[in-house]
C-alpha positions as CSV (number, residue, x, y, z in Angstrom):
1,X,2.9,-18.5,20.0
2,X,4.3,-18.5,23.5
3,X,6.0,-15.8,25.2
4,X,9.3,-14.9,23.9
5,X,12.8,-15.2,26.9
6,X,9.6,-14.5,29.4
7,X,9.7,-10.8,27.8
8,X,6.6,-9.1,26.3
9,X,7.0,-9.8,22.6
10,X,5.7,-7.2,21.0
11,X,5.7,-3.3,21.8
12,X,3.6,-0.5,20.4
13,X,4.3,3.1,20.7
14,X,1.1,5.2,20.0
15,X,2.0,9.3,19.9
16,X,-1.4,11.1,19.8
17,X,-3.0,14.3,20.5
18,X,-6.0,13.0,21.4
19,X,-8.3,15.1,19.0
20,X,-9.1,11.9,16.8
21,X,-10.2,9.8,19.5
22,X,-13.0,7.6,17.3
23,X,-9.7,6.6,15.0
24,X,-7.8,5.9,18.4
25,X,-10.6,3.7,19.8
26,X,-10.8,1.7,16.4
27,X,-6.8,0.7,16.8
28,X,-7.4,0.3,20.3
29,X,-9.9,-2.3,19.5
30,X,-7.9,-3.7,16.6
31,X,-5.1,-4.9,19.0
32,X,-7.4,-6.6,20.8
33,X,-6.6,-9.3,17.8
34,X,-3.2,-9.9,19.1
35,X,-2.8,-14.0,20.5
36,X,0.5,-12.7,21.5
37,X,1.4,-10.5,24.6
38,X,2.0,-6.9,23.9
39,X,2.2,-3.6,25.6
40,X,1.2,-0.1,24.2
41,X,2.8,3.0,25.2
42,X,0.2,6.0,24.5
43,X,2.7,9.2,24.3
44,X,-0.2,12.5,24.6
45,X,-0.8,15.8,26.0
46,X,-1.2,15.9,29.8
47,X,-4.4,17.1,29.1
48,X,-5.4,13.8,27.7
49,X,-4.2,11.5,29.7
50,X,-7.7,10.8,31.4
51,X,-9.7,10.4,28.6
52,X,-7.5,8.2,26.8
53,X,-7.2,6.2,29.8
54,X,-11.0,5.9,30.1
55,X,-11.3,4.9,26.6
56,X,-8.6,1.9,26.6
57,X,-10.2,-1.5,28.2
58,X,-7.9,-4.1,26.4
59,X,-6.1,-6.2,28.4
60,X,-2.5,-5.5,27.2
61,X,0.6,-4.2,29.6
62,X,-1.1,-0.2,28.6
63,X,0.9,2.6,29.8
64,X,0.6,6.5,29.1
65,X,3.2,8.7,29.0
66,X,3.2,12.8,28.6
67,X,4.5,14.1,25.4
68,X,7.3,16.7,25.9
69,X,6.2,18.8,23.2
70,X,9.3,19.0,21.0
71,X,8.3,16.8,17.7
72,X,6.6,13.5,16.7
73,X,10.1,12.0,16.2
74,X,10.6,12.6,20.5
75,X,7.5,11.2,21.6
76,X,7.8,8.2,19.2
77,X,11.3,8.2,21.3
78,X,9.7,8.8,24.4
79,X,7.4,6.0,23.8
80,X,10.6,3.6,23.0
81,X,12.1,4.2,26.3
82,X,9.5,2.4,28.2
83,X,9.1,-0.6,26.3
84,X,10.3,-3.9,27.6
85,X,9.8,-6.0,23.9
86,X,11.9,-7.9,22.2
87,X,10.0,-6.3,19.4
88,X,8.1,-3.2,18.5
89,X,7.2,-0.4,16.0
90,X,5.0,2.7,16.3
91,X,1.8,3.4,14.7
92,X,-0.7,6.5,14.2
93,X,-4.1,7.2,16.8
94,X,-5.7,7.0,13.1
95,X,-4.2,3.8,11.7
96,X,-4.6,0.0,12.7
97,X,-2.3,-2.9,12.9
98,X,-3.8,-6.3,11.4
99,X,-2.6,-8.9,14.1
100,X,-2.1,-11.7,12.1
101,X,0.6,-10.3,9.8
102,X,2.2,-8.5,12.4
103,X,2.7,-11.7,14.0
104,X,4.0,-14.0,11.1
105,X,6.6,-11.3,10.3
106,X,7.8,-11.7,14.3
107,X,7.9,-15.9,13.7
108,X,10.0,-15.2,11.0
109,X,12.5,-12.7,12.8
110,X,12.5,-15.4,15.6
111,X,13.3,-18.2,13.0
112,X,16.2,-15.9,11.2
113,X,18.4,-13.9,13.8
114,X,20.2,-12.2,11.0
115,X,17.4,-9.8,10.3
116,X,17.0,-6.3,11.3
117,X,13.1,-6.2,10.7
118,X,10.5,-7.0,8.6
119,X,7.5,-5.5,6.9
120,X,4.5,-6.8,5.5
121,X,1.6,-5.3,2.9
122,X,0.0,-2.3,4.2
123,X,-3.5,-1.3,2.6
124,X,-4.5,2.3,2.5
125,X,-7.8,3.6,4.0
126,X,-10.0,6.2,3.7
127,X,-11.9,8.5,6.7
128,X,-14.7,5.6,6.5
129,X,-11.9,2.5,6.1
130,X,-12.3,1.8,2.4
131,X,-9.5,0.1,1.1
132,X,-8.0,3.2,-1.6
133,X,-4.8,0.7,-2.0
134,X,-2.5,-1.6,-1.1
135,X,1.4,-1.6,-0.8
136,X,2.3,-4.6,-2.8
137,X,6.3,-3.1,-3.6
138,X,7.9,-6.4,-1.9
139,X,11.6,-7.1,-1.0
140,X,12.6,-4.5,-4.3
141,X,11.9,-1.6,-1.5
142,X,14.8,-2.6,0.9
143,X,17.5,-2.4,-2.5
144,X,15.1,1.5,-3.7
145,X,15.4,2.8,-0.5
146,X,19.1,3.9,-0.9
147,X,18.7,5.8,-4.3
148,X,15.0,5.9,-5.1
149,X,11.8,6.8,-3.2
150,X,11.1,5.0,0.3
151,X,8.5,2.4,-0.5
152,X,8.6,0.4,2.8
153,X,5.5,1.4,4.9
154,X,6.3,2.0,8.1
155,X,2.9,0.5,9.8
156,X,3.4,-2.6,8.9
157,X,6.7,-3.2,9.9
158,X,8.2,-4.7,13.2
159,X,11.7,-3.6,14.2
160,X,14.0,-5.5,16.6
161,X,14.4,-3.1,19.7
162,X,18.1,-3.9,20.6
163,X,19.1,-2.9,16.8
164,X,16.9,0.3,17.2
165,X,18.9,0.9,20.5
166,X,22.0,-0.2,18.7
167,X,21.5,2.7,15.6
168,X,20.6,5.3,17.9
169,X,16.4,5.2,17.8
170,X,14.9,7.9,15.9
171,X,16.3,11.1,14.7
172,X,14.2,14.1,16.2
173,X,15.6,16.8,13.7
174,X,13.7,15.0,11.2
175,X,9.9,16.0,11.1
176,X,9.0,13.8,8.0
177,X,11.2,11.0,7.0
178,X,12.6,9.6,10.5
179,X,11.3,6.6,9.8
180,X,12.7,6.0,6.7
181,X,15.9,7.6,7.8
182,X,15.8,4.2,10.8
183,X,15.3,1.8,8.2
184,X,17.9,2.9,6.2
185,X,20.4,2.6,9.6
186,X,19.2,-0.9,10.4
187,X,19.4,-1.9,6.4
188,X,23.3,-1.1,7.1
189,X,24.0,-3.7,10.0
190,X,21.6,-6.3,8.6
191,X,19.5,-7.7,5.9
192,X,15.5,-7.3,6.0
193,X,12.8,-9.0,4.8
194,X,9.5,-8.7,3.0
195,X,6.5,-11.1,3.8
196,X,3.3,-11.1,1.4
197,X,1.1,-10.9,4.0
198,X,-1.3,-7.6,5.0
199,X,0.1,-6.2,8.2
200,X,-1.2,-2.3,8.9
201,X,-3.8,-0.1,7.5
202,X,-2.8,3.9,6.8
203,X,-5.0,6.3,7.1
204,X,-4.7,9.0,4.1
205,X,-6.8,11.4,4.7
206,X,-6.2,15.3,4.3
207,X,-5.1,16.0,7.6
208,X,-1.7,13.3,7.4
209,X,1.2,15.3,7.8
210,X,2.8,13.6,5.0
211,X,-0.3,14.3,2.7
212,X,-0.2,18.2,3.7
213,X,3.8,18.7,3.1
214,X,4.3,16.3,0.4
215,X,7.2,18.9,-1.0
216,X,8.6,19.5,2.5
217,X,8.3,15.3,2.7
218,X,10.2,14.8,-0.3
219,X,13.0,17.2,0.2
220,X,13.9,15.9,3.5
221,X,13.5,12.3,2.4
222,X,16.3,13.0,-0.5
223,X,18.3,14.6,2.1
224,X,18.5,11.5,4.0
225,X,19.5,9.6,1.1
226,X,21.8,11.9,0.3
227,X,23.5,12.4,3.8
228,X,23.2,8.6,4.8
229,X,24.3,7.1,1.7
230,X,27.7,6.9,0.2
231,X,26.5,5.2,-3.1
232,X,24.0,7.5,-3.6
233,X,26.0,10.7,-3.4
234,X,28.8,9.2,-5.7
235,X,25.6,8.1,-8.3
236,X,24.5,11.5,-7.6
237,X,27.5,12.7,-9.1
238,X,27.9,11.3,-11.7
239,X,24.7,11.5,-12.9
240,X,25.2,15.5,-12.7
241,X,28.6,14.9,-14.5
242,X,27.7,13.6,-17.5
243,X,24.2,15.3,-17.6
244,X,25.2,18.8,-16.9
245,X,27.1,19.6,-20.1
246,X,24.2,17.3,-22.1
247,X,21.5,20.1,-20.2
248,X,23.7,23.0,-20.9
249,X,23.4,22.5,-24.7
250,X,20.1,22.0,-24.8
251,X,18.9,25.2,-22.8
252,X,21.8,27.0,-25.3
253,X,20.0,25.6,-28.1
254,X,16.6,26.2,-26.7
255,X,17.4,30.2,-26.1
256,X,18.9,30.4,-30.0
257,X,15.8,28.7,-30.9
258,X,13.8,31.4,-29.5
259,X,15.5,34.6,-30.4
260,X,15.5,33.2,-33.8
261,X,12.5,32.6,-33.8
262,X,11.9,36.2,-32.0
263,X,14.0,37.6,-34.9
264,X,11.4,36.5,-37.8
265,X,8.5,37.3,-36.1
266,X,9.8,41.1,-35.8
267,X,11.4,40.2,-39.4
268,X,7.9,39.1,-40.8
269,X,6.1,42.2,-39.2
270,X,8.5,44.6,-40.6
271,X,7.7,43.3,-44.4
């Protein structure tokens, strides 16, 4: 694959604090895989800067940036604003990007201009890199998105940085679902697609913020949905509409049920 309009082709924003750093030297290593140019954009703690830079010796366009200290959604933000790719996504210290995925999703953007991104399989690892899982939820996930659960793993996708710039990056009052809230944005102004191939690994472990606030996680990601999607509000609504009076008589039969049933138990111990 050649260089794409004499641009680096792919960018790759890494936010970090710098406390995992055997997990930050394995996807350090696994971009290494890349035949394609790319740059990395390290977004850390001043107080990490060194190390980090000691510990990178690939041979990409590697830049490091301090982190502001105001959210992951900024420094993933951060990060964006010195990339110079026709493409890019972000990706956890703790997870990897498989290079060979990641770059048949990019010949297929280049082949179809009408696509806002794409996204591949993404296999979930342990703290030792076992395969737990993988994502297999295909081209279904762009449609369940808008009323469902977000099933498009953000690791293995690659966005198209003009559209990012376009729907206004990432949203940094979000803590959780920012990246589901971008998708959504792009999935407005054009069509995605789904590629069966294995793109990213995720690291689950019990430290993920999403693993550690799974309620938090969910209530923000149906608060996206609900404030981002017109369909889903109105389906919202009417689900409520006709359910309501449905749930009303049941809890009015459930609480007769009971003190009836309250009734002849003090009835029955009377006698």
């Amino acid at each position: 694959m050649q260089n794409i309009n004499n641009r680096v082709t792919l960018g790759i924003v890494i936010p970090t604090l710098g406390d995992r750093i055997e997990y930050l030297h394995q996807l350090f290593m696994s971009l290494d895989e890349f035949k394609i140019s790319i740059e990395v954009v390290v977004v850390c703690p001043k107080s990490q800067i060194l190390d980090i830079k000691s510990l990178y010796q690939g041979s990409a366009n590697f830049k490091i940036v301090e982190d502001q200290g105001i959210g992951l959604a900024n420094a993933i933000n951060q990060g964006f604003r010195e990339i110079n790719s026709k493409y890019w996504n972000w990706i956890g210290d703790d997870d990897k990007l498989l290079a060979v995925g990641i770059e048949k999703i990019i010949d297929k953007l280049e082949s179809d201009s009408n696509l806002s991104f794409g996204w591949g399989s993404c296999a979930y690892i342990d703290e030792s890199s076992n395969v737990l899982s993988i994502n297999k939820t295909g081209k279904m996930a762009s449609k369940i998105i808008f009323f469902g659960p977000n099933l498009i793993p953000q690791p293995s996708c690659v966005f198209r940085s003009e559209l990012t710039k376009a729907v206004g990056v990432l949203d940094t009052r979000l803590k959780y679902a920012f990246d589901q809230d971008l998708i959504m944005r792009l999935l407005k102004i054009k069509n995605a697609i789904f590629l069966p191939v294995l793109s990213a690994e995720y690291r689950w472990h019990a430290s993920s913020l999403t693993a550690t606030n799974k309620r938090d996680s969910a209530r923000e990601s149906f608060n996206v949905r609900l404030h981002s999607s017109k369909k889903f509000r109105r389906d919202l609504y009417i689900i409520n509409y006709f359910t309501f009076p449905i749930v009303k008589v049941i809890l009015k039969i459930s609480r007769s049920h009971f003190r009836l049933r309250k009734f002849l138990n003090y009835s029955f111990k009377s006698n």
